[in-house]
C-alpha positions in Angstrom: 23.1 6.8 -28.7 24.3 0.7 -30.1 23.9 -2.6 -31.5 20.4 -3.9 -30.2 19.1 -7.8 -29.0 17.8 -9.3 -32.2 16.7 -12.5 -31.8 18.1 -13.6 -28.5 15.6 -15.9 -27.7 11.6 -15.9 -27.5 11.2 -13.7 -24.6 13.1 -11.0 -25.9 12.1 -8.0 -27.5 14.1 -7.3 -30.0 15.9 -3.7 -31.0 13.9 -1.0 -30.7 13.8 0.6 -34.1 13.4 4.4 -34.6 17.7 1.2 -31.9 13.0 11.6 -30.5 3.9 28.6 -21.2 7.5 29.9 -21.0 10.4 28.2 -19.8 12.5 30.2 -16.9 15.8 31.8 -18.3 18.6 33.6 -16.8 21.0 31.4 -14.5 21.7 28.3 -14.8 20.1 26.0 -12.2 21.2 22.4 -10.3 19.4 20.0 -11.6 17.3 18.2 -8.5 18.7 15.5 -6.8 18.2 11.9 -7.7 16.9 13.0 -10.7 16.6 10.5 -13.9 14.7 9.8 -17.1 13.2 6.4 -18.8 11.3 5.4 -21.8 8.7 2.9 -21.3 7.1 0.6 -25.0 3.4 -0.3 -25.1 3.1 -3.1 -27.3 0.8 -3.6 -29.5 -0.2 -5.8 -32.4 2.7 -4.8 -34.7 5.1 -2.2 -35.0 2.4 0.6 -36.0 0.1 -0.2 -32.8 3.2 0.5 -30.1 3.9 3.1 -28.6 6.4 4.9 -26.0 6.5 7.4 -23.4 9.0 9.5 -21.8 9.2 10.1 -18.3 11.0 12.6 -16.1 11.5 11.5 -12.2 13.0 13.2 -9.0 13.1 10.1 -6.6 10.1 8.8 -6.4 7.9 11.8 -7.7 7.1 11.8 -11.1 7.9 15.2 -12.7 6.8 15.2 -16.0 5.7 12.6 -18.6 5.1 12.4 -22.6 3.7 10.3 -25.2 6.3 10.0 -27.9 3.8 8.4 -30.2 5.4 5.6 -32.1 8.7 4.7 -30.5 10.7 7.3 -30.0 15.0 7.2 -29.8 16.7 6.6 -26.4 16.1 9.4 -23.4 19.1 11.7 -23.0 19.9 14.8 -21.0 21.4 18.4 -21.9 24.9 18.6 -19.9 23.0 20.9 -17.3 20.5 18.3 -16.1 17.9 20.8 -16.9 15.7 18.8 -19.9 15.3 15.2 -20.4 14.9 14.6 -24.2 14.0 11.9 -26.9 13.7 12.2 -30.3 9.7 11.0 -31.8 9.5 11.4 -35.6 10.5 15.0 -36.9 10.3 16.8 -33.4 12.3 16.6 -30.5 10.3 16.5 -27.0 11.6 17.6 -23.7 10.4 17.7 -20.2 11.8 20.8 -17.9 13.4 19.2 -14.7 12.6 21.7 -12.7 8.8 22.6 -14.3 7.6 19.2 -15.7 6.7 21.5 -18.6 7.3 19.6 -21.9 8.4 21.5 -25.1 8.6 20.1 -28.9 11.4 21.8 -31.2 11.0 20.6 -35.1 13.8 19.0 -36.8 13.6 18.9 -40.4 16.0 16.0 -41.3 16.1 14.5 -37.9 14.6 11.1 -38.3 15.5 9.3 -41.2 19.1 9.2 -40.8 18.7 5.7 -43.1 19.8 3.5 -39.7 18.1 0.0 -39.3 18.1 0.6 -35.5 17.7 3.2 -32.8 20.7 5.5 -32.4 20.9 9.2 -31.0 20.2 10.9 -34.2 19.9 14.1 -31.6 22.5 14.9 -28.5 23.6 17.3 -26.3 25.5 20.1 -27.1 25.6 21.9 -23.9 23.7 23.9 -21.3 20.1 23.5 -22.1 21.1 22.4 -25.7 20.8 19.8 -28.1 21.7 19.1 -31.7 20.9 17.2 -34.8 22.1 17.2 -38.6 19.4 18.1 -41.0 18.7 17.1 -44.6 22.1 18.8 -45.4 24.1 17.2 -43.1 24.4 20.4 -41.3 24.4 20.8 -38.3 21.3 22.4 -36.1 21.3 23.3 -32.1 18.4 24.7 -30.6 18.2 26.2 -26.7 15.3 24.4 -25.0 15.4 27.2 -22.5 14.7 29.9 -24.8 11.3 32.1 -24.6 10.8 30.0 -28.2 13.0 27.6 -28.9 13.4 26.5 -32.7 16.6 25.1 -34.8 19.0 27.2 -35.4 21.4 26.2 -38.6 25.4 26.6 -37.7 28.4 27.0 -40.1 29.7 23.2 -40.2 28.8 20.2 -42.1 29.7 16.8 -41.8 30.7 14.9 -44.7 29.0 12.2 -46.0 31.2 8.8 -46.6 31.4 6.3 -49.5 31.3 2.5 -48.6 32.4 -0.6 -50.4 30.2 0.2 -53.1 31.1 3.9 -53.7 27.7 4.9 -51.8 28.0 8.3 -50.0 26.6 7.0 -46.3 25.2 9.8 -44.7 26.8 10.9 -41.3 25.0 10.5 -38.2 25.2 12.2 -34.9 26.0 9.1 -31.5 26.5 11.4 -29.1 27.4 15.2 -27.8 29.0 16.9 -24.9 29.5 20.6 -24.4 29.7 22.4 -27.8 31.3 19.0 -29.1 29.4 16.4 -31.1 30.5 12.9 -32.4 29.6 12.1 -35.9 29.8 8.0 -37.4 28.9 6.2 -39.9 27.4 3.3 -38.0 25.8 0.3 -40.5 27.8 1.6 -43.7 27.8 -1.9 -45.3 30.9 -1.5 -46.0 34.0 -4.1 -44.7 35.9 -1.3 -43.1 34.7 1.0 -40.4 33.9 4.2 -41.4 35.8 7.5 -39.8 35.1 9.4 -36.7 34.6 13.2 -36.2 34.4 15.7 -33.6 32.6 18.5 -34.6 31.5 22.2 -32.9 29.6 24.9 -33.9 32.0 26.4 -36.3 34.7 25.5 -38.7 35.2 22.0 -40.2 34.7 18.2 -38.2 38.0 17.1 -37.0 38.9 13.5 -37.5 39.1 11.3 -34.6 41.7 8.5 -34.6 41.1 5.4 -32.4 42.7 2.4 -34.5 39.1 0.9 -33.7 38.6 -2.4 -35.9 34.6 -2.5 -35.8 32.4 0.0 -36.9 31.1 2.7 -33.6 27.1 2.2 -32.8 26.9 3.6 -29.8 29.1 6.2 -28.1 29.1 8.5 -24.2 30.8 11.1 -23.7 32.0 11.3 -19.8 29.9 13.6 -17.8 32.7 16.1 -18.1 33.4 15.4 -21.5 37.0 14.7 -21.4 36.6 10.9 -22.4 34.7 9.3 -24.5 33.8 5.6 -24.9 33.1 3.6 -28.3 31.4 0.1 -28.7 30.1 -1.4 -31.6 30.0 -5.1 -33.5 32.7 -6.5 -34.5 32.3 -7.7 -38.1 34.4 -10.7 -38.0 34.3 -14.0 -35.4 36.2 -11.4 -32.8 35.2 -10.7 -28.7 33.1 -7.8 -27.8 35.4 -4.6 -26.7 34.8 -1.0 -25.6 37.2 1.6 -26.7 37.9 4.7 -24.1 39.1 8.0 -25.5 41.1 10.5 -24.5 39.6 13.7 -25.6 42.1 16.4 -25.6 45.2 14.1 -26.0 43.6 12.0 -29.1 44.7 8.9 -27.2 42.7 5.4 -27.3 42.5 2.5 -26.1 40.6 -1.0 -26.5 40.2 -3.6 -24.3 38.0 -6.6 -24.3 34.8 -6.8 -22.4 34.8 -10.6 -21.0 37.7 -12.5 -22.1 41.2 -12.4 -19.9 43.4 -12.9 -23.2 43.2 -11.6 -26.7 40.7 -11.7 -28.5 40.1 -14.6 -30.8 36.3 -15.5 -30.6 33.1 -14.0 -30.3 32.0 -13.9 -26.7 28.9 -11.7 -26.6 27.3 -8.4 -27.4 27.2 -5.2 -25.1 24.1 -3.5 -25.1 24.6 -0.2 -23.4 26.9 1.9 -22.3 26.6 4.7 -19.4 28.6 6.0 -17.0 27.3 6.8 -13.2 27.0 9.6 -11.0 30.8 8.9 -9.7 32.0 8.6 -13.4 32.4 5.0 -13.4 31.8 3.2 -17.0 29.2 0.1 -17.0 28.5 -2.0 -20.0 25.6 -4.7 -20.0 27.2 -7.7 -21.4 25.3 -10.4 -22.9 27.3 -13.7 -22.6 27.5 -15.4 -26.0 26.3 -19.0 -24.2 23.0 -19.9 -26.0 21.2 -17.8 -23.1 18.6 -14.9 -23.9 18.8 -11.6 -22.6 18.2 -13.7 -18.8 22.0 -14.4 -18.6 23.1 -10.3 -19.4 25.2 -8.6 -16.7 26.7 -5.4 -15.6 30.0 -5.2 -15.8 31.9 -1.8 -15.0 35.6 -0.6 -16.1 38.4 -0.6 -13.4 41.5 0.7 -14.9 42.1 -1.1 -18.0 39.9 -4.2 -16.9 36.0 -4.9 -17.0 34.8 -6.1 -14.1 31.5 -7.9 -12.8 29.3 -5.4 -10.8 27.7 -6.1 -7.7 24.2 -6.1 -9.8 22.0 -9.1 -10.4 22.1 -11.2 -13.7 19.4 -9.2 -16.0 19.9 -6.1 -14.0 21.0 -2.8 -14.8 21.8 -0.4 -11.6 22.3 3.3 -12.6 23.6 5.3 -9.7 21.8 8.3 -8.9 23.4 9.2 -5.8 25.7 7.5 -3.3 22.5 5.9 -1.2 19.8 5.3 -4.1 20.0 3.6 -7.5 17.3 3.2 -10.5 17.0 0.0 -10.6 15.5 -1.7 -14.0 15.4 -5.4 -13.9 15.0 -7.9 -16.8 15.8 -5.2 -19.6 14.4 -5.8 -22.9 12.7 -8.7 -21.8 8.9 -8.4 -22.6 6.6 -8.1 -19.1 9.3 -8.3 -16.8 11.3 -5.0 -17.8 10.5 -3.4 -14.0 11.8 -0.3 -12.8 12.5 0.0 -8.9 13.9 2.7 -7.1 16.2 1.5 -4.5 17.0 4.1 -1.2 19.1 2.8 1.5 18.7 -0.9 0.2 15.1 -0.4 0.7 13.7 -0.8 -3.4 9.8 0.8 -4.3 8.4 -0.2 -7.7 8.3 2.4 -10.0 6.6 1.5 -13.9 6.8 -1.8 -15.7 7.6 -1.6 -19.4 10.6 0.3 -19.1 12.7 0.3 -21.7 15.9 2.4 -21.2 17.3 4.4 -18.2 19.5 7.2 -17.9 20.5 9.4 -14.7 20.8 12.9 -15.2 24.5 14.8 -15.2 25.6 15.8 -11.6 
């Protein structure tokens, strides 16, 4: 599932635009420990000569690894851990955790959600599952576990939404939990944010209210799916914020990123959202200063207050388990995006060219 670096500074890479033998069945399985997934970029001359990969890893070991051809959306995990997934033109590819076997679903309607940058265009949707909207806007699941996994159309539909100009914006998926999906309206060129939805398998999307003022481009759900937090530009000269969710309750609430007071000027951009293995909620903040992507931090939520992490400046630590930590320095930043593995304190280099990280669910 976010608003991406565009022109930060030389260095910088900008947003990465689209920002996706039988498998064992029956019980559901742990996923391993330490067990996370990255997507690396291969540049080439332009656009058309790069490419990506996707990469499944236990520890140190790699478990499985794909070419997603052009560039392919952001790695994600099913809520089980079980299948690492990205989204690569009009199939979705996804690497077993426990097999390294990798399996393609098609996805009529997937890709070209009309979005200028990459987004989640397919999530989880539970155990083994993800989801996508088709052509139709309706929305498709398919079981990556099954014998032969294929789409599989449900009952609800999510509405499309007219703009400033009376253009219907088509809906677009940011992220999914267990049977639950989020539909926005990110990049709507229109002066008001679109609306939110929750949306399941059956019946009609429910509105979400969060009295957000800027437009949601990326959205998590909390491993257990019982919070869910927002981010997205604001439109006007305001400070970055991140808006947390109350699922069940419908409750929200915003709070800026940086700044102590209220919010009065622009003071950065958050680039990703994830939260770790103990369900903490990190951000990496790039400081509006005149710095490129060199002068981003981690900063993680502590009550009602973001908070600098004990991370390094261009550094993003994901939390795997309580001794070890993927660690991928210099983000977006072109030949010095490294991925390490840190056990103990004791870091071994793991790929260069990473692009984006994610840990799978515990």
């Amino acid at each position: 599932m976010s608003k991406r670096w565009v022109g930060l500074g030389v260095a910088v890479v900008g947003a990465v635009v689209v920002g996706c033998g039988t498998e064992p069945t029956g019980a559901e399985r742990p996923a391993p420990p330490r067990v996370y997934a990255y997507t690396t970029i291969h540049f080439g001359q332009s656009i058309v000569d790069t490419t990506s990969d996707l990469v499944l890893m236990n520890g140190a070991k790699e478990v499985g690894r794909t070419a997603l051809g052009g560039l392919g959306t952001d790695p994600a995990f099913t809520t089980d851990g079980r299948y690492a997934f990205s989204l690569a033109g009009d199939e979705v590819l996804a690497i077993s955790a426990t097999s390294g076997k990798v399996t393609s679903v098609p996805c009529e309607g997937c890709f070209d959600r009309q979005l200028e940058c990459q987004c989640q265009t397919v999530v989880p949707f539970g155990a083994s599952t993800v989801a996508w909207l088709d052509s139709a806007n309706r929305l498709v699941r398919a079981d990556l576990a099954a014998k032969t996994p294929g789409p599989e159309p449900t009952t609800t539909t999510a509405p499309t939404w007219p703009n400033d100009w009376d253009e219907q914006v088509v809906p677009q998926l940011l992220a999914g939990a267990e049977n639950t999906v989020l539909v926005g309206y990110p990049r709507s060129l229109s002066l008001q944010p679109g609306p939110l939805y929750l949306a399941g398998p059956d019946g009609q999307p429910r509105q979400l209210t969060t009295n957000r003022p800027d437009p949601v481009e990326e959205a998590e759900f909390s491993p257990d799916g019982s919070e869910l937090a927002l981010w997205g530009a604001p439109e006007s000269n305001e400070c970055a914020t991140v808006t947390l969710v109350e699922v069940a309750a419908s409750t929200a609430a915003t709070n800026p990123v940086a700044a102590s007071g209220p919010c009065t000027t622009r003071d950065g951009y958050v680039g990703e959202l994830w939260w770790d293995h103990d369900d903490a909620l990190n951000v990496y903040f790039q400081p509006d200063s005149g710095d490129t992507l060199i002068g981003a931090t981690q900063r993680t939520l502590a009550g009602d207050t973001w908070e600098a992490a004990d991370v390094d400046k261009a550094t993003q630590d994901h939390r795997l388990a309580e001794d070890t930590t993927a660690v991928l320095s210099h983000p977006g930043v072109r030949d010095e995006n490294v991925l390490y593995l840190e056990v103990d304190g004791k870091r071994t280099r793991v790929e260069r060219e990473v692009n984006r990280v994610v840990a799978a669910p515990r």
